[in-house]
C-alpha positions as CSV (number, residue, x, y, z in Angstrom):
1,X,32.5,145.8,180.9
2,X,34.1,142.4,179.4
3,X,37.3,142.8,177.4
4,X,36.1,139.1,176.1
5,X,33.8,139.4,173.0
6,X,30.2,137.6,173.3
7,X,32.0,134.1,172.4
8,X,35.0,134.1,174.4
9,X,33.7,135.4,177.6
10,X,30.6,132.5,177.2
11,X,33.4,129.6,176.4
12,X,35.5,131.2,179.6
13,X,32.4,130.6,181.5
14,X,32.6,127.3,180.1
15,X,36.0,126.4,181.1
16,X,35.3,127.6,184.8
17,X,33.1,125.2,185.3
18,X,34.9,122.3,184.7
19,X,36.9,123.0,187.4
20,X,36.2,122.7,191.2
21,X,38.1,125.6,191.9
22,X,37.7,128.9,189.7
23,X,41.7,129.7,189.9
24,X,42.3,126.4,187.9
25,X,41.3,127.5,185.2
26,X,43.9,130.3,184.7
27,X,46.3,128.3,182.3
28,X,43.3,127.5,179.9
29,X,41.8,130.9,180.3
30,X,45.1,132.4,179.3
31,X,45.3,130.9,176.2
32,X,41.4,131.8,175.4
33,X,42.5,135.2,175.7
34,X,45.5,134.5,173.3
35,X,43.7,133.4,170.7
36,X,40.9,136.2,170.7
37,X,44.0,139.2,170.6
38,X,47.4,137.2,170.2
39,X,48.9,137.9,173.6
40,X,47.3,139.0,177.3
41,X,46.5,142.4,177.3
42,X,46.6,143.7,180.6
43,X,42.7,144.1,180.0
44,X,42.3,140.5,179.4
45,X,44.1,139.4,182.6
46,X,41.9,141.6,184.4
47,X,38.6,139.5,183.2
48,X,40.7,136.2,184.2
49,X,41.6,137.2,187.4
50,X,37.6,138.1,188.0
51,X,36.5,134.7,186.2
52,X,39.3,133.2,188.4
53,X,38.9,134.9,192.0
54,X,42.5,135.5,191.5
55,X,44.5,139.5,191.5
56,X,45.3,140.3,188.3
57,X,49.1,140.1,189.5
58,X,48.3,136.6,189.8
59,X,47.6,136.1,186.8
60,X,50.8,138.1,185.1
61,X,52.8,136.2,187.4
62,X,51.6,132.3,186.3
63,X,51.4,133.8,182.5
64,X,55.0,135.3,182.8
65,X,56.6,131.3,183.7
66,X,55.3,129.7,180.6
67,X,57.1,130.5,177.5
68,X,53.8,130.0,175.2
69,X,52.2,132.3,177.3
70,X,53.2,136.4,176.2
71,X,52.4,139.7,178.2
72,X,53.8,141.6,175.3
73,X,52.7,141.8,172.0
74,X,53.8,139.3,169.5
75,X,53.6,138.7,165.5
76,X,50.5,137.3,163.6
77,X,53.0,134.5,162.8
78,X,55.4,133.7,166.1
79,X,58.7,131.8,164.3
80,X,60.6,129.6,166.4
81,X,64.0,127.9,165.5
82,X,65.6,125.4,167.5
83,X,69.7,125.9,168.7
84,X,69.7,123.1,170.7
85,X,72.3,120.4,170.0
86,X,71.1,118.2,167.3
87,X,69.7,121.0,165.3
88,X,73.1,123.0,166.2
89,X,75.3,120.4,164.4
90,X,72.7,120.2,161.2
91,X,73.4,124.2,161.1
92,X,70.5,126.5,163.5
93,X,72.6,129.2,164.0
94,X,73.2,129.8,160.3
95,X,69.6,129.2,159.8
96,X,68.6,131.8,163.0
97,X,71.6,134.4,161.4
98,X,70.0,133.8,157.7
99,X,66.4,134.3,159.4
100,X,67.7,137.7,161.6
101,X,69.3,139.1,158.3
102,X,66.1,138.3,156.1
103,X,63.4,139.8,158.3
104,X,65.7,142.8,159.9
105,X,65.4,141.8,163.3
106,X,67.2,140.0,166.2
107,X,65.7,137.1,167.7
108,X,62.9,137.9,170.5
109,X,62.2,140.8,168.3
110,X,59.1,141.2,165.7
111,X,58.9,142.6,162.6
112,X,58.1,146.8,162.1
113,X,54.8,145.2,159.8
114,X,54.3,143.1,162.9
115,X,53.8,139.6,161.1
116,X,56.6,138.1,162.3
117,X,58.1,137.5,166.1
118,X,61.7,135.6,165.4
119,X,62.3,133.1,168.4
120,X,65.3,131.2,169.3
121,X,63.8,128.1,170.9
122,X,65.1,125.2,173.3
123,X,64.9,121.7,171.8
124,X,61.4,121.4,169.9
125,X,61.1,117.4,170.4
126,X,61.9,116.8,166.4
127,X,65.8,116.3,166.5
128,X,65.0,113.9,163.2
129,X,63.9,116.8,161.2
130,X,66.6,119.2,161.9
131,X,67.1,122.3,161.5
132,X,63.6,122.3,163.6
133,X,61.3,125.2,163.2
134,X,57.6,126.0,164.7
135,X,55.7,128.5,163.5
136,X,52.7,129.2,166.1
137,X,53.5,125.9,167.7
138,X,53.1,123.9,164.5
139,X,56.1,122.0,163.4
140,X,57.0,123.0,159.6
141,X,59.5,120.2,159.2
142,X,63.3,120.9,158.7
143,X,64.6,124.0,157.2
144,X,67.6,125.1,155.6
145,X,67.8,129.2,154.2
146,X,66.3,128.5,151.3
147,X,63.6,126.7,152.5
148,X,62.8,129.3,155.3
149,X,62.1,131.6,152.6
150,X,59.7,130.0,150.9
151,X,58.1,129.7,154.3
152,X,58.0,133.4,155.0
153,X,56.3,134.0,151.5
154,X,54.0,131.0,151.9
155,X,53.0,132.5,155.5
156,X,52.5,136.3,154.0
157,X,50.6,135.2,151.3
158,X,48.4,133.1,153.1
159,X,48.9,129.8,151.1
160,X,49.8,128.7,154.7
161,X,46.4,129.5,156.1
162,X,44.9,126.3,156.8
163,X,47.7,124.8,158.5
164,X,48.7,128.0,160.3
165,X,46.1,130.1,162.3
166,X,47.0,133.4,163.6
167,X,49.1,133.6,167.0
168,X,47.3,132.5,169.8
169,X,44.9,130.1,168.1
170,X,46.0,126.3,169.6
171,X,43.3,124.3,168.3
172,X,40.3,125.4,165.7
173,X,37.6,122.6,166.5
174,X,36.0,122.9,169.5
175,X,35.0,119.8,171.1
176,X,31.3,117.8,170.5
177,X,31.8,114.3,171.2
178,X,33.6,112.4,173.5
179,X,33.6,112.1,177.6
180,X,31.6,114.6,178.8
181,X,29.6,115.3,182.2
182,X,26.4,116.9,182.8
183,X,26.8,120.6,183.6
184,X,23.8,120.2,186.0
185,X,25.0,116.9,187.3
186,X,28.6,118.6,188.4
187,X,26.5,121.3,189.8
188,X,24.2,119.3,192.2
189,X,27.9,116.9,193.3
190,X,29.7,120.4,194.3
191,X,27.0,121.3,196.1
192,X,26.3,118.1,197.9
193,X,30.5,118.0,198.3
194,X,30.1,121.5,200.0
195,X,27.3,120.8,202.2
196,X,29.3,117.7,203.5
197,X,32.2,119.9,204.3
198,X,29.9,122.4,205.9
199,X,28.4,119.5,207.8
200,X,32.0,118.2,209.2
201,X,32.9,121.5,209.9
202,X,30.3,122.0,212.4
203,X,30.6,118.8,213.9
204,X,34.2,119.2,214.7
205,X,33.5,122.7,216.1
206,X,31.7,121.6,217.9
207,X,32.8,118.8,219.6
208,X,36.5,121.2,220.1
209,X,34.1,123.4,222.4
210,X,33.1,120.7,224.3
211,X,36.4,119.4,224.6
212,X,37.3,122.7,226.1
213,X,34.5,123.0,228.2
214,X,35.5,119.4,229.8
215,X,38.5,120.4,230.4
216,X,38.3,123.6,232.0
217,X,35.9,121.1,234.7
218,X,39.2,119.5,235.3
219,X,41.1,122.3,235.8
220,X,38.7,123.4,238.6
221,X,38.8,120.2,239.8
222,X,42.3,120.3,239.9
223,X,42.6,123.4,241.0
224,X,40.2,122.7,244.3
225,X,42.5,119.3,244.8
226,X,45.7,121.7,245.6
227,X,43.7,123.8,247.6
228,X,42.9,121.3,249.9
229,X,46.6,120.1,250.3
């Protein structure tokens, strides 16, 4: 049985077939699975590594390389403040010491309420906004301690709500217009495509048995010269 629900496991199906190969679609698939349960659950990876023709190690193992990507459970809102140097000098660490004092926790850690996951991140491309701070991958413009507050009560009392989905969530509008190929179409090319590889396949088989055949002759042939020396 599916971890997916009904919707997930139909746009998964979805996403597989874009691909020409099924394992290419384990970074996508990943995130699917975020955004139904907030991380991969070991349950989850299971149904990508079926949809994928991949083990289930695989999948853990690509997940595990990509820092958006999380095989642990993480907070509805995941808070990420930048260290790096131009936020440094416009004052991250007192903004990441303010934030660790007024949730409880040390960075990489999540609240006991499990709403917030505090994250001390690498440069976040916005070194003209600094201190920089993402929450779920969205950029909340420059913070300073008091500011940061009135983020945390903005984000527990959902005021935040429309700008701010749930962990795992990277885009709400699924895509209707634009570039897009016939599912039947793609179908019929891979199958011509695989027929044509079948096809060269053979031919090369078996014009290397004949090859060998040929030259097996010649090593007779050979063979019968030295005899005659």
């Amino acid at each position: 049985m599916s971890h997916f629900n009904a919707d997930i496991r139909t746009r998964a199906t979805e996403l597989v077939a874009l691909y020409p190969e099924p394992r290419s679609a384990l970074i996508p698939l990943c995130h699917l699975a975020q955004e139904q349960d907030g991380w991969l659950r070991p349950e989850a990876m299971e149904d990508i590594a079926e949809l994928c023709e991949v083990t289930a190690a695989e999948v853990r193992g690509a997940a595990s390389f990509y820092d958006m990507l999380h095989t642990e459970p993480v907070g509805t809102y995941l808070l990420s403040v930048c260290t790096n140097i131009a936020c440094m000098l416009g004052g991250a660490l007192e903004l990441l010491e303010h934030a660790e004092t007024r949730l409880g926790v040390r960075a990489g850690a999540t609240t006991a309420d499990g709403v917030f996951t505090l994250h001390e991140a690498e440069c976040l491309a916005d070194c003209d906004h600094t201190v920089c701070v993402q929450v779920n991958h969205r950029y909340v413009g420059a913070q300073s301690p008091d500011t940061f507050d009135r983020l945390l009560d903005d984000l527990r009392t959902g005021r935040l709500a429309e700008v701010v989905p749930p962990h795992g969530t990277l885009v709400r509008v699924r895509r209707s217009v634009g570039l897009q190929a016939d599912r039947a179409e793609v179908a019929a090319e891979r199958a011509a495509m695989a027929e044509a590889v079948a096809v060269r396949a053979a031919a090369a088989s078996g014009s290397s048995a004949r090859g060998s055949g040929g030259g097996g002759s010649g090593g007779g042939g050979s063979g019968g010269g030295g005899a005659k020396s």
